[in-house]
C-alpha positions as CSV (number, residue, x, y, z in Angstrom):
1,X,128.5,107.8,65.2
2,X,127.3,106.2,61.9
3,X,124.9,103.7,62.2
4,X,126.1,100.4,60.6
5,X,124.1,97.8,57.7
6,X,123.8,94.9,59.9
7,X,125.0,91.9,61.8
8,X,126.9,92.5,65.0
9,X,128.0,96.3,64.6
10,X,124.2,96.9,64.4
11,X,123.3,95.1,67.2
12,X,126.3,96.9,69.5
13,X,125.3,100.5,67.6
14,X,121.5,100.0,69.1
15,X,122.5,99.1,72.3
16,X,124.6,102.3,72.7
17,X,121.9,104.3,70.9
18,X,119.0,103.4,72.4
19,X,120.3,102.5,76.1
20,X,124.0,103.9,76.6
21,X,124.8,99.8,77.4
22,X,127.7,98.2,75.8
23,X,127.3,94.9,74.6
24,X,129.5,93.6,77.4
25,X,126.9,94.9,80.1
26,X,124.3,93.2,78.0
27,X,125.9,90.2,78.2
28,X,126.4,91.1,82.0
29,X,122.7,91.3,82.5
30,X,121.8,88.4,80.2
31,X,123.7,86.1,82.8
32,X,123.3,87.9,85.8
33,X,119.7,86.9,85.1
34,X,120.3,83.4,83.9
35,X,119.1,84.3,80.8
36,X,115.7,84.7,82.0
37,X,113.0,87.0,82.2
38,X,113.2,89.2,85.2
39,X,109.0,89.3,85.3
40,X,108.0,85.9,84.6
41,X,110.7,83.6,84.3
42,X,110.7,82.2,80.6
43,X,113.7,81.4,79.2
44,X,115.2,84.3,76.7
45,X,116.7,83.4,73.7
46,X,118.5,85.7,70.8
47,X,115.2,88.1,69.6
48,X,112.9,87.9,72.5
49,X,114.9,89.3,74.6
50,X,114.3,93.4,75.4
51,X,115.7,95.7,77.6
52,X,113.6,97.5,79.4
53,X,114.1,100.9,80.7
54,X,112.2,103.3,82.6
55,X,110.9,105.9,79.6
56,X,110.9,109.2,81.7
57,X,114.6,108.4,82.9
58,X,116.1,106.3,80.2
59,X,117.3,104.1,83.2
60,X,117.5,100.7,82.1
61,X,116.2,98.3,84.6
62,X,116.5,94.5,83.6
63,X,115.9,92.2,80.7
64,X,112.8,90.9,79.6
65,X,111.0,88.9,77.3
66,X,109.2,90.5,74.2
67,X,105.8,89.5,75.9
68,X,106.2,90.8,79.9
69,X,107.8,94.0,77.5
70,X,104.6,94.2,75.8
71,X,102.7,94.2,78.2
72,X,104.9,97.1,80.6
73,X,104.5,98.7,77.2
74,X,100.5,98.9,77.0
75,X,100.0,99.6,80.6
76,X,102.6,102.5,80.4
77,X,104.5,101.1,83.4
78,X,101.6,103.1,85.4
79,X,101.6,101.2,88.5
80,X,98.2,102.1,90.2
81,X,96.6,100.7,86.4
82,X,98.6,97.3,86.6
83,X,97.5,97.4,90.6
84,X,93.8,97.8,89.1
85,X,94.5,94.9,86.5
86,X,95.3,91.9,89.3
87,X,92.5,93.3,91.5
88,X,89.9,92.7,88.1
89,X,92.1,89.3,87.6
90,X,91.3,88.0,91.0
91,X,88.0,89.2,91.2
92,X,87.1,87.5,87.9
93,X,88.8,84.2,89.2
94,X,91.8,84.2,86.8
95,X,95.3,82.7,88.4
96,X,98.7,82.7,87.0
């Protein structure tokens, strides 16, 4: 499959590549979810909105938006470390 310049093609071609969805089961997910973010809620529009997947399977597991994504990202999706991050949080008085 030839990657294409730009525009939709592109958009459909990265989907496929990266995450074996069509753009269809995007869309699926996108509404599925209301259009928000399956971690915190915020409304997703057009480029903030990522699909995340798990990196050792390549199963994709929701939608999100570019920061919750980020932040799955930096911790590595390591559970036990994100466990270890709310325990600091709530020790050091910090509420969401």
């Amino acid at each position: 499959m030839r990657k294409p310049e730009k525009g939709y093609h592109s958009a459909a071609y990265a989907l496929m590549s990266k995450y074996n969805l069509t753009v269809e089961q995007f869309h699926r997910m996108y509404l599925n979810q209301r259009g928000l973010c399956a971690i915190c809620g915020k409304r997703m529009i057009d480029r903030d909105c990522h699909v995340d997947h798990d990196h050792a399977t390549g199963k994709v597991r929701a939608l999100l938006c570019g920061t919750c994504n980020t932040g799955l990202g930096l911790f590595k999706d390591k559970i036990r470390l994100l466990a270890r991050a709310i325990v600091y949080l709530e020790e050091h008085g910090k509420e969401y």
